[in-house]
Structure formats: C-alpha cells, structure tokens
PDBQT receptor file of N, H, CA, C and O in Angstrom, charges set to zero:
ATOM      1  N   UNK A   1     331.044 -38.354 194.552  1.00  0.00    +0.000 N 
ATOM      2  CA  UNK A   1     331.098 -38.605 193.160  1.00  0.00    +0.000 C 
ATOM      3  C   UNK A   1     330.900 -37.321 192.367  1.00  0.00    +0.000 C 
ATOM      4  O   UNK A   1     331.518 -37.046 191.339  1.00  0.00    +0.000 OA
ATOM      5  N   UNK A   2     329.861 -36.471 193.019  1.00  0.00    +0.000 N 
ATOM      6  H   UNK A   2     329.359 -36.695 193.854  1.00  0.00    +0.000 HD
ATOM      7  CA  UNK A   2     329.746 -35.348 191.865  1.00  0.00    +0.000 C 
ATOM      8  C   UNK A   2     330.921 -34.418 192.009  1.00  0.00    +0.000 C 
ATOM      9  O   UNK A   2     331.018 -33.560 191.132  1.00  0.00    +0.000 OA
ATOM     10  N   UNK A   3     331.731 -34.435 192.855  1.00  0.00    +0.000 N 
ATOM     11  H   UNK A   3     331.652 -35.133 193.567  1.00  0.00    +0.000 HD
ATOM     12  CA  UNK A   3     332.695 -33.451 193.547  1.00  0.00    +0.000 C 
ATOM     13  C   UNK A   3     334.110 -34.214 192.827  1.00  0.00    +0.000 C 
ATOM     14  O   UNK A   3     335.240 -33.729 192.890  1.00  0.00    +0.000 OA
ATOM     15  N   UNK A   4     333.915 -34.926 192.450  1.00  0.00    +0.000 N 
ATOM     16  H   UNK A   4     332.997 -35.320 192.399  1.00  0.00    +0.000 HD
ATOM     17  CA  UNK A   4     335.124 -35.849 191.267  1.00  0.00    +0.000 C 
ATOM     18  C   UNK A   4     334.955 -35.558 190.084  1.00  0.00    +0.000 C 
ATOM     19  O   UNK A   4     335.815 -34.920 189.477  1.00  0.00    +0.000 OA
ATOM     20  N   UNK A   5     333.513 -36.066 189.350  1.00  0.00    +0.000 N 
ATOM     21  H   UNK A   5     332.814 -36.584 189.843  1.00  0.00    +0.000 HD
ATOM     22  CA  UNK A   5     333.372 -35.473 188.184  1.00  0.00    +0.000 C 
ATOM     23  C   UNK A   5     333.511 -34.223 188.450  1.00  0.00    +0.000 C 
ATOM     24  O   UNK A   5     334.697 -34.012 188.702  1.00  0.00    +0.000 OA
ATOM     25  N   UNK A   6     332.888 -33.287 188.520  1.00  0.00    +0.000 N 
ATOM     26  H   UNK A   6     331.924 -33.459 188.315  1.00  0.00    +0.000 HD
ATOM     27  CA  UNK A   6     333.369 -31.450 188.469  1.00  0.00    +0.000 C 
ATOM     28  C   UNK A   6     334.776 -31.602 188.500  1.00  0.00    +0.000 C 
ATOM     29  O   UNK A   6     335.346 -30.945 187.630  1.00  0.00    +0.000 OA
ATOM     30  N   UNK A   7     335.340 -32.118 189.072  1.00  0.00    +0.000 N 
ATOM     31  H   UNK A   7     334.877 -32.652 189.780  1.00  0.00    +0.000 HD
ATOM     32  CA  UNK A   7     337.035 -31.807 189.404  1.00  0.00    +0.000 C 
ATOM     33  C   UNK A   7     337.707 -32.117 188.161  1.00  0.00    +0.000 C 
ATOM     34  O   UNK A   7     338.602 -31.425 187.675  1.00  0.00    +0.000 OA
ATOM     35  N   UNK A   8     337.159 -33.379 187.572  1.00  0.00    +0.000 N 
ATOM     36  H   UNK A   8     336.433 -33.942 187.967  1.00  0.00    +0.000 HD
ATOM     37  CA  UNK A   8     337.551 -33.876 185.896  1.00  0.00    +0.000 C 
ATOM     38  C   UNK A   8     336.791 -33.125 184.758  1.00  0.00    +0.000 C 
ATOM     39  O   UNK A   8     336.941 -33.174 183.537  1.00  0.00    +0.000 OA
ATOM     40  N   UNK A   9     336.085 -32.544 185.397  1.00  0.00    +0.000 N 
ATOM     41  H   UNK A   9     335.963 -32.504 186.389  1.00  0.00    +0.000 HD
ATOM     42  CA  UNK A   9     335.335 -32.030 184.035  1.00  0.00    +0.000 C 
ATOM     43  C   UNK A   9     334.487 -32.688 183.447  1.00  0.00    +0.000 C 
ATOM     44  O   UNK A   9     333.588 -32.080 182.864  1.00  0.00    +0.000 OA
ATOM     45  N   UNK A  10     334.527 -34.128 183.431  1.00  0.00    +0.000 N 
ATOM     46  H   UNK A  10     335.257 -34.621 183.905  1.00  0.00    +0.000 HD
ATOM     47  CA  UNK A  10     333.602 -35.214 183.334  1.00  0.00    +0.000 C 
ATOM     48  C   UNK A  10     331.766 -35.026 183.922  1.00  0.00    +0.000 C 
ATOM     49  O   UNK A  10     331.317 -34.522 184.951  1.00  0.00    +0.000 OA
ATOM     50  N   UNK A  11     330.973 -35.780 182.565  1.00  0.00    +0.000 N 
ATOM     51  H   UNK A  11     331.338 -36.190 181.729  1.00  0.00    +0.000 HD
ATOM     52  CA  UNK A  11     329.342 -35.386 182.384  1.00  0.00    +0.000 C 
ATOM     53  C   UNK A  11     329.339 -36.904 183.268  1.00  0.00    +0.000 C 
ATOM     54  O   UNK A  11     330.271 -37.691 183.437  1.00  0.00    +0.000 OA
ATOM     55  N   UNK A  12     327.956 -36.969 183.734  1.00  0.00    +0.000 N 
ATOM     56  H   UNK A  12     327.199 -36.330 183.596  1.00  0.00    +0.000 HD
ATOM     57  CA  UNK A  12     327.440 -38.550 183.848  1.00  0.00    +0.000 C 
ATOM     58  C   UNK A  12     327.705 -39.314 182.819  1.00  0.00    +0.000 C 
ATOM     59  O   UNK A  12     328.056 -40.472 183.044  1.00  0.00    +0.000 OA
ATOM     60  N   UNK A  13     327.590 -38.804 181.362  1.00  0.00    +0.000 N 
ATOM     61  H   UNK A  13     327.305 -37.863 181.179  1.00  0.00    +0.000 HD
ATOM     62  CA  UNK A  13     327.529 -39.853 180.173  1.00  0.00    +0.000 C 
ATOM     63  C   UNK A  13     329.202 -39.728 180.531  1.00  0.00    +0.000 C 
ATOM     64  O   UNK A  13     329.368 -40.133 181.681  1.00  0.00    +0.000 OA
ATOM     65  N   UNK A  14     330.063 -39.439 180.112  1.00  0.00    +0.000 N 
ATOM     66  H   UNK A  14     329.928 -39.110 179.178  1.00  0.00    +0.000 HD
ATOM     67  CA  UNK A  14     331.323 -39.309 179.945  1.00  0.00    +0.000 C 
ATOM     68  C   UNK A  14     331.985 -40.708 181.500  1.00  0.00    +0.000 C 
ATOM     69  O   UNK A  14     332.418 -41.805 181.149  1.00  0.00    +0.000 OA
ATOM     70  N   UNK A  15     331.920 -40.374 182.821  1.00  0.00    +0.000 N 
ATOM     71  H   UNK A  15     331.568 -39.483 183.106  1.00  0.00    +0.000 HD
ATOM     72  CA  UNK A  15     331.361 -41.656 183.417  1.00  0.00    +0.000 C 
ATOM     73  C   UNK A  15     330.938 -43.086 183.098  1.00  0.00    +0.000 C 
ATOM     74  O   UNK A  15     331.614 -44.095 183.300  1.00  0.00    +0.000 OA
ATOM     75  N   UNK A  16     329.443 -43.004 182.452  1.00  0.00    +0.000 N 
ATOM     76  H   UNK A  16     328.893 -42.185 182.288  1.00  0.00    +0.000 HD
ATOM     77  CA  UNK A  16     328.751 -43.805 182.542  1.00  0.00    +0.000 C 
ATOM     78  C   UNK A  16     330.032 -44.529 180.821  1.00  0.00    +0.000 C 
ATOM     79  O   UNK A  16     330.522 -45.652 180.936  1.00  0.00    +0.000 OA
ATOM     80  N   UNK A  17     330.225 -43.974 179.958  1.00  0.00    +0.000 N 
ATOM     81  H   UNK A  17     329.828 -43.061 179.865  1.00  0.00    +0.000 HD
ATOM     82  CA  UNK A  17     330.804 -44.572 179.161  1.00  0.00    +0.000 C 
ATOM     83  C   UNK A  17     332.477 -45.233 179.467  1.00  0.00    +0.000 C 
ATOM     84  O   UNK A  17     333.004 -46.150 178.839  1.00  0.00    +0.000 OA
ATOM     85  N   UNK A  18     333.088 -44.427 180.651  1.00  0.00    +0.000 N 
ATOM     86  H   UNK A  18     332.659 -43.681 181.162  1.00  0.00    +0.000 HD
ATOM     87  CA  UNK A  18     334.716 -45.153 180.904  1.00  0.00    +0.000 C 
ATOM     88  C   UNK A  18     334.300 -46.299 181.724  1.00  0.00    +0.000 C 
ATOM     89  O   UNK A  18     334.845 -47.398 181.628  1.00  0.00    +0.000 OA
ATOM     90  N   UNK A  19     333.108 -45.982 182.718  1.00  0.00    +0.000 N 
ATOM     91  H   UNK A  19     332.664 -45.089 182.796  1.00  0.00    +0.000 HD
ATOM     92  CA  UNK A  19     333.138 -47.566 183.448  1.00  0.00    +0.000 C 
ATOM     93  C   UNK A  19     331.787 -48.672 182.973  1.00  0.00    +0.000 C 
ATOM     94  O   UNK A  19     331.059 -49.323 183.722  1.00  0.00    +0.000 OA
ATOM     95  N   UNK A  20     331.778 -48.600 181.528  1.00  0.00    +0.000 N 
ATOM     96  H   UNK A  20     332.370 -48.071 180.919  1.00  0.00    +0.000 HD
ATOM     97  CA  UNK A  20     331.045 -49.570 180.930  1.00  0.00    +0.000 C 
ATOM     98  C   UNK A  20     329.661 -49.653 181.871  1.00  0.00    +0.000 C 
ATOM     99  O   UNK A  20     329.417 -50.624 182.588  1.00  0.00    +0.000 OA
ATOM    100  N   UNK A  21     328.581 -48.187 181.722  1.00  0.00    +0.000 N 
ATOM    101  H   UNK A  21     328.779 -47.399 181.140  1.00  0.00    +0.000 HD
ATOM    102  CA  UNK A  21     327.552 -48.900 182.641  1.00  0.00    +0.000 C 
ATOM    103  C   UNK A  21     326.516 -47.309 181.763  1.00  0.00    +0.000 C 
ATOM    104  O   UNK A  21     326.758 -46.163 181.384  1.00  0.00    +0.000 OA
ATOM    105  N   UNK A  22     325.362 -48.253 181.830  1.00  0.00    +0.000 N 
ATOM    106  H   UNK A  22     325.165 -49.184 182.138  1.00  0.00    +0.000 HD
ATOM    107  CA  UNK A  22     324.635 -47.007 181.300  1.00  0.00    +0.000 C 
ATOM    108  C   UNK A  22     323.974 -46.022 181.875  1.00  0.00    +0.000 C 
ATOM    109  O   UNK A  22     323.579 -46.252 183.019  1.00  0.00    +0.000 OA
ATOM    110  N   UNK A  23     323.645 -44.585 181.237  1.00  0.00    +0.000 N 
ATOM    111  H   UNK A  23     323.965 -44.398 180.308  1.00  0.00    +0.000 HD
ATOM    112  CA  UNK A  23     323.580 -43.351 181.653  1.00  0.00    +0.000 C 
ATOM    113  C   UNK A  23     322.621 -43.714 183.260  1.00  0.00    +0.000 C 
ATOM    114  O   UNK A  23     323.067 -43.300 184.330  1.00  0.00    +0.000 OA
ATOM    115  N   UNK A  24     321.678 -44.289 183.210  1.00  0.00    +0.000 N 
ATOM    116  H   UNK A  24     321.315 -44.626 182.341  1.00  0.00    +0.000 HD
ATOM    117  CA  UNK A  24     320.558 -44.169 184.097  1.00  0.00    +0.000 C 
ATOM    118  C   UNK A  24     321.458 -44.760 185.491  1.00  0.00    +0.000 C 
ATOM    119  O   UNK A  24     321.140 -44.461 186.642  1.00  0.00    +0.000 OA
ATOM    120  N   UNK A  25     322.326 -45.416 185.232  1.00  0.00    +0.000 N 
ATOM    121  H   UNK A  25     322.584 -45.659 184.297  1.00  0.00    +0.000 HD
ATOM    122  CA  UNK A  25     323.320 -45.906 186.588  1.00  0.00    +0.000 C 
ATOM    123  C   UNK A  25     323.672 -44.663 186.904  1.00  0.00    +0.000 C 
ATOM    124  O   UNK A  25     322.904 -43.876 187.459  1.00  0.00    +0.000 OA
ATOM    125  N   UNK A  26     324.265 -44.530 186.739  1.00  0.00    +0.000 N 
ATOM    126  H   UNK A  26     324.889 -45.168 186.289  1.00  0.00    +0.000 HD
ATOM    127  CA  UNK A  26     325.423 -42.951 187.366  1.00  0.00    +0.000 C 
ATOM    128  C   UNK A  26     324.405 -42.340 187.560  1.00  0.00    +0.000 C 
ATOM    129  O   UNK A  26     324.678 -41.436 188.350  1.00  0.00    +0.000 OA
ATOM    130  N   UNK A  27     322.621 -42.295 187.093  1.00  0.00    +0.000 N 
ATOM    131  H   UNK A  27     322.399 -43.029 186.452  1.00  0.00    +0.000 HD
ATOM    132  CA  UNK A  27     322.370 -41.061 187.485  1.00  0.00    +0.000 C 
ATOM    133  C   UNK A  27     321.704 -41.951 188.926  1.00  0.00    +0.000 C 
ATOM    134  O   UNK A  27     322.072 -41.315 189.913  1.00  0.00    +0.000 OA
ATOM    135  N   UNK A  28     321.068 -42.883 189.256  1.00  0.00    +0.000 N 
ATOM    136  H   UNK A  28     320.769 -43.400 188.454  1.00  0.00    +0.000 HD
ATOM    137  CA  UNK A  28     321.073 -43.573 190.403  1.00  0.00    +0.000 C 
ATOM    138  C   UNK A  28     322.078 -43.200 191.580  1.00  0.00    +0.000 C 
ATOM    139  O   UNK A  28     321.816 -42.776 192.705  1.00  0.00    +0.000 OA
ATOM    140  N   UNK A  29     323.189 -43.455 191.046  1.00  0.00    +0.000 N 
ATOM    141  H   UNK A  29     323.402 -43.799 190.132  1.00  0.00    +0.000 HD
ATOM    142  CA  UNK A  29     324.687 -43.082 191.931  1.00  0.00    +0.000 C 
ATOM    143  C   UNK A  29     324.606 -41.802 192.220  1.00  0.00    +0.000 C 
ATOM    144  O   UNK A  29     325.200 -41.619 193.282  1.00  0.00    +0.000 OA
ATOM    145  N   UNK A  30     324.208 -40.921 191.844  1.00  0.00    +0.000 N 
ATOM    146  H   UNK A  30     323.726 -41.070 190.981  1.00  0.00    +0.000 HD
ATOM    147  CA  UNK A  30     324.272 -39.490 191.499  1.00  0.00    +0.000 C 
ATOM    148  C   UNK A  30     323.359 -38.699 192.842  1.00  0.00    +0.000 C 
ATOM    149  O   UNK A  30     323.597 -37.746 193.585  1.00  0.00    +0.000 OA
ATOM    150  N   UNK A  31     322.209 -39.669 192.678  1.00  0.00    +0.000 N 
ATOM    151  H   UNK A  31     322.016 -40.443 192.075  1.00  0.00    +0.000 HD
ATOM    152  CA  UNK A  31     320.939 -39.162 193.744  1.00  0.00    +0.000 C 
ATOM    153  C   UNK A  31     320.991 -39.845 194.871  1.00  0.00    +0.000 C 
ATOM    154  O   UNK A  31     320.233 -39.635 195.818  1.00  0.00    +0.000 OA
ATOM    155  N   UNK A  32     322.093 -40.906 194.842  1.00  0.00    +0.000 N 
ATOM    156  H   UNK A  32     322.709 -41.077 194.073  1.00  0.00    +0.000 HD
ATOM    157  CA  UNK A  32     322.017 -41.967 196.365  1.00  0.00    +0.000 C 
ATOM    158  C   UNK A  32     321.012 -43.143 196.016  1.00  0.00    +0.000 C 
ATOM    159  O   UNK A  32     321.384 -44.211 196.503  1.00  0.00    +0.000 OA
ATOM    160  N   UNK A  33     320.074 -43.200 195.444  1.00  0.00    +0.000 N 
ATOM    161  H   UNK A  33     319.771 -42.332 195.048  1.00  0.00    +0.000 HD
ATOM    162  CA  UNK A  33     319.062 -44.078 195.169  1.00  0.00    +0.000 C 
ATOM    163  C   UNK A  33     319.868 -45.558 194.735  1.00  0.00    +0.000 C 
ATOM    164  O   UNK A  33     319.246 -46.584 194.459  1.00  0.00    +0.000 OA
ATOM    165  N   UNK A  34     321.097 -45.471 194.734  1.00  0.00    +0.000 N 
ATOM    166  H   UNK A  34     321.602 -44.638 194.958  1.00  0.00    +0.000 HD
ATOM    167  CA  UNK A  34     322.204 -46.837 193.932  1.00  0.00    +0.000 C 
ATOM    168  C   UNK A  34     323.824 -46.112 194.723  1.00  0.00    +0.000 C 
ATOM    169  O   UNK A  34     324.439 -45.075 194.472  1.00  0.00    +0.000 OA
ATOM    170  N   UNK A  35     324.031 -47.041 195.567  1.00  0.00    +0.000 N 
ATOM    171  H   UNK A  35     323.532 -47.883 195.771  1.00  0.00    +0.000 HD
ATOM    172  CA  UNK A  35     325.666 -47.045 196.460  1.00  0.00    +0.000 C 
ATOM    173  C   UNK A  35     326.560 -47.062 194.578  1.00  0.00    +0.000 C 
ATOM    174  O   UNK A  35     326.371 -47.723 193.557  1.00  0.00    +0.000 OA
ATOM    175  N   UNK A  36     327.630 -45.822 195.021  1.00  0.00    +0.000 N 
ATOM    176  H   UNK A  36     327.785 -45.285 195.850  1.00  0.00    +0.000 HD
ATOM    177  CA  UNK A  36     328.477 -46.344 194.005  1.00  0.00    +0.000 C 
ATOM    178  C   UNK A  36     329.080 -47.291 194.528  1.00  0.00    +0.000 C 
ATOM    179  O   UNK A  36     329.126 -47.466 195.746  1.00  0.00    +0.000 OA
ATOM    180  N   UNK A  37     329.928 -48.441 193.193  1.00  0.00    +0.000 N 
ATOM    181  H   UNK A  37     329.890 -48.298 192.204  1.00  0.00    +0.000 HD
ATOM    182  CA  UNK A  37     330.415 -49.545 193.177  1.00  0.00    +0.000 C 
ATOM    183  C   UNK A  37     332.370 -49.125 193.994  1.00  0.00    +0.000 C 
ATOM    184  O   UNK A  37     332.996 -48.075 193.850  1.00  0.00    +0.000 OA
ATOM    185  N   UNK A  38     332.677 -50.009 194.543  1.00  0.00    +0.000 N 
ATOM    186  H   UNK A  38     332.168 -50.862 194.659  1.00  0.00    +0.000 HD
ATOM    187  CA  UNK A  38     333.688 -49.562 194.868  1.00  0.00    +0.000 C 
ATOM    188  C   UNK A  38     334.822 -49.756 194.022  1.00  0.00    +0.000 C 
ATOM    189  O   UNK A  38     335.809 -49.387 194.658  1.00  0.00    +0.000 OA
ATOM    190  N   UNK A  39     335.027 -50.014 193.303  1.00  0.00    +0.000 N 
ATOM    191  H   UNK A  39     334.225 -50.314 192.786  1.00  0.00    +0.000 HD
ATOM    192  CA  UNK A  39     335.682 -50.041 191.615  1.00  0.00    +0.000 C 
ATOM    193  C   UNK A  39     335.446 -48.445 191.093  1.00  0.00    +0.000 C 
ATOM    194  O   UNK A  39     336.295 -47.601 190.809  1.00  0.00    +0.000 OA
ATOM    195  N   UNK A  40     334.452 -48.383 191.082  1.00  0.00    +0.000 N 
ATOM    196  H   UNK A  40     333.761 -49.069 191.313  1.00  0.00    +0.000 HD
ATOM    197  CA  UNK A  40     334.307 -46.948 190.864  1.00  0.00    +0.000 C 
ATOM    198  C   UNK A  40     334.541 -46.095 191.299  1.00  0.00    +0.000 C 
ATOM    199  O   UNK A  40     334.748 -45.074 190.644  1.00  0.00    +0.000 OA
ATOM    200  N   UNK A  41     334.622 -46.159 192.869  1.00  0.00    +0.000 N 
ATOM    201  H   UNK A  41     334.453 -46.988 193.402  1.00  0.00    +0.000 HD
ATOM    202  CA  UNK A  41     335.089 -45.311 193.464  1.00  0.00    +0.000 C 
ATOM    203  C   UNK A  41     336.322 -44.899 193.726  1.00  0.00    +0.000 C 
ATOM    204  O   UNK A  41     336.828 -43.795 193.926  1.00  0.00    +0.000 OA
ATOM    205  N   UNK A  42     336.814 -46.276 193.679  1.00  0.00    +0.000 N 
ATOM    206  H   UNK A  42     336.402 -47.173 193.516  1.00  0.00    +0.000 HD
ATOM    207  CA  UNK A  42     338.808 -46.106 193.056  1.00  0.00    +0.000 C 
ATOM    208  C   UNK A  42     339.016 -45.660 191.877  1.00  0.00    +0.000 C 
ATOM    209  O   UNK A  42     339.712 -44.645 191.868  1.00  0.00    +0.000 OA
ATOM    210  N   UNK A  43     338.674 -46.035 190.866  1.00  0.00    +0.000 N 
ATOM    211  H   UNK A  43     338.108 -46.859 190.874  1.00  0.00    +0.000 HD
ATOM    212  CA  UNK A  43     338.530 -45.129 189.659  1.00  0.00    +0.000 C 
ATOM    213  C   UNK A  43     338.736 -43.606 189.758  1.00  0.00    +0.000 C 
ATOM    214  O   UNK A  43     339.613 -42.837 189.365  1.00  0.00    +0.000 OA
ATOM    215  N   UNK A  44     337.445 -43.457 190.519  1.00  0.00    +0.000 N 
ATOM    216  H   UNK A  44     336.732 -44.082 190.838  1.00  0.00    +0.000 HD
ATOM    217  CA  UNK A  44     337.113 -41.904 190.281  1.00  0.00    +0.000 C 
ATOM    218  C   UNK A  44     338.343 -41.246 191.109  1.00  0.00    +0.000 C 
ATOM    219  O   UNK A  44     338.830 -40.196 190.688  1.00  0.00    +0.000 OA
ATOM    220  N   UNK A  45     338.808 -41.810 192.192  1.00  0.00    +0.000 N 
ATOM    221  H   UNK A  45     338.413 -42.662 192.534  1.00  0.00    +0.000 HD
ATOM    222  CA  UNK A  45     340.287 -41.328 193.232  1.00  0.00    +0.000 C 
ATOM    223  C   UNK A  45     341.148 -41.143 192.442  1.00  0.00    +0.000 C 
ATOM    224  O   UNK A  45     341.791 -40.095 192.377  1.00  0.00    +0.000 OA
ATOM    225  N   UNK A  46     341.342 -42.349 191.547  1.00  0.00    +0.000 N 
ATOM    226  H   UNK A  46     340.819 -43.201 191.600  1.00  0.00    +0.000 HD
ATOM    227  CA  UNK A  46     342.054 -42.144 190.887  1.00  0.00    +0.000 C 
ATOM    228  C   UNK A  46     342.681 -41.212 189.915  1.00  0.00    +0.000 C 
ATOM    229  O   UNK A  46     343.756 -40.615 189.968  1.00  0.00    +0.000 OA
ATOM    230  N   UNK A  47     341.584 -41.239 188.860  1.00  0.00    +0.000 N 
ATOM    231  H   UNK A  47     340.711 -41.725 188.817  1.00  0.00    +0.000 HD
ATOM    232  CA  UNK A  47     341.549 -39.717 187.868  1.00  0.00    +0.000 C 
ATOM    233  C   UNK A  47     341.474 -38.958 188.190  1.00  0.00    +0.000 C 
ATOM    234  O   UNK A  47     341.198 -38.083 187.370  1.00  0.00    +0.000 OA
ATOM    235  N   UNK A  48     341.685 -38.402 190.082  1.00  0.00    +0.000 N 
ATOM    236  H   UNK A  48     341.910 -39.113 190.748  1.00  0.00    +0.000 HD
ATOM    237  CA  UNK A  48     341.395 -37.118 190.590  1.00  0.00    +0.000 C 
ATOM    238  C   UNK A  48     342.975 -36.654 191.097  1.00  0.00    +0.000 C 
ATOM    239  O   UNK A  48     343.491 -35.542 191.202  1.00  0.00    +0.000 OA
ATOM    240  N   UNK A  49     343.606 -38.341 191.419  1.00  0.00    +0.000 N 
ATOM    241  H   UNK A  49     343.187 -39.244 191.335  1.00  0.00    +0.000 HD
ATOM    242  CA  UNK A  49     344.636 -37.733 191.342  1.00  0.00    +0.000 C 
ATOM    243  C   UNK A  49     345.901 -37.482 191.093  1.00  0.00    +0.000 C 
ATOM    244  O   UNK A  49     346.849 -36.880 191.598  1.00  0.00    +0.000 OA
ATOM    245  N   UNK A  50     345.433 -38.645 189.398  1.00  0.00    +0.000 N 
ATOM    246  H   UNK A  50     344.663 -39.134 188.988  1.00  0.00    +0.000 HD
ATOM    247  CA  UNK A  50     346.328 -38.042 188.590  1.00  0.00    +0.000 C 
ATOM    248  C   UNK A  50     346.293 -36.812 187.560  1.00  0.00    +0.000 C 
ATOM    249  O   UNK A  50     347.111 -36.355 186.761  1.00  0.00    +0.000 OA
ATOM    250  N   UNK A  51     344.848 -36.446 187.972  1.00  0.00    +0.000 N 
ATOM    251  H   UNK A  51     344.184 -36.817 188.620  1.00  0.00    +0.000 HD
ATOM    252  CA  UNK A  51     344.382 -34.991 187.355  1.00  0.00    +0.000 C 
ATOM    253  C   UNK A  51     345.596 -34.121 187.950  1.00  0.00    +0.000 C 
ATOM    254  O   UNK A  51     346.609 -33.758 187.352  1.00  0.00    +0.000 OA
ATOM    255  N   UNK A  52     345.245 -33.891 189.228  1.00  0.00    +0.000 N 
ATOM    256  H   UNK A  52     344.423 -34.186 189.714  1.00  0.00    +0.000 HD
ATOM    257  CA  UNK A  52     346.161 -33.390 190.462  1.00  0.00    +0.000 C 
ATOM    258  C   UNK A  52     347.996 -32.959 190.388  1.00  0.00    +0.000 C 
ATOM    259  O   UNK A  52     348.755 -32.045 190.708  1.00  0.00    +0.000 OA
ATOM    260  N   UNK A  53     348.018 -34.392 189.700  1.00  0.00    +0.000 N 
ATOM    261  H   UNK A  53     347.401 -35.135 189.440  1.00  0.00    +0.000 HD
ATOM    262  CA  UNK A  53     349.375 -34.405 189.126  1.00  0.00    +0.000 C 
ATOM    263  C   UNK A  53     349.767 -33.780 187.839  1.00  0.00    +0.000 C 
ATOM    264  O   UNK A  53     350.973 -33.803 187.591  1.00  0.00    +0.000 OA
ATOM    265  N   UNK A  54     349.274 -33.435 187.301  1.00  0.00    +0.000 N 
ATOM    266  H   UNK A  54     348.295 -33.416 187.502  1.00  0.00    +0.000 HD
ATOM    267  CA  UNK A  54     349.129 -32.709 186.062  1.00  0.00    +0.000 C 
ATOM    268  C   UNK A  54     349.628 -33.553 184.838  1.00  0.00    +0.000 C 
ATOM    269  O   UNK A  54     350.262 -33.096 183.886  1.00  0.00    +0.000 OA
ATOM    270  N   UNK A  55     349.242 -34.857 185.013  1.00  0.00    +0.000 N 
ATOM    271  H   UNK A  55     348.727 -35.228 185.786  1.00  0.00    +0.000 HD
ATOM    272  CA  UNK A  55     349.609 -36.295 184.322  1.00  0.00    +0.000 C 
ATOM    273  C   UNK A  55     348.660 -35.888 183.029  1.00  0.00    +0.000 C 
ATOM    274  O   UNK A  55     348.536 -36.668 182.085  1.00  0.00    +0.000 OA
TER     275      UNK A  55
C-alpha cells in the first residue's frame, strides 16, 4: 500500500477520502495493525496502473 500511494503521489488523507473511510483506517492499514480491504486493494492496482498508462 505505501509503495502505491508514493507511486500516485497520494497522502493517507487523500486515500482515506477516495475510499470513503477515515484518516485513522489507512493509518491502521499503513502499520499492518488492520489487513487492507480487498476493494482497496484493487483500487489501489488500479490507479497504479492507469497512472502507468499515462491515462
């Protein structure tokens, strides 16, 4: 996850606000202390690679 955001440029808040969940989640997700959701994790594939694509 942190290796996605960096790749988007994307903060935790910036995250925590596209997949409707608040700051203290992502930072859970962030430390392992909370599995990201797998919705999210397609998400985040996602915007990585249509980043990729220069979409």
């Amino acid at each position: 996850m942190k290796a996605a955001l960096k790749s988007l440029g994307w903060s935790q808040k910036d995250l925590a606000a596209r997949v409707y969940v608040h700051e203290n989640t992502v930072s859970l997700w962030s430390k392992g202390q909370r599995s990201v959701p797998g919705p999210v994790r397609a998400y985040l594939d996602l915007a990585v690679a249509v980043k990729a694509l220069g979409v």
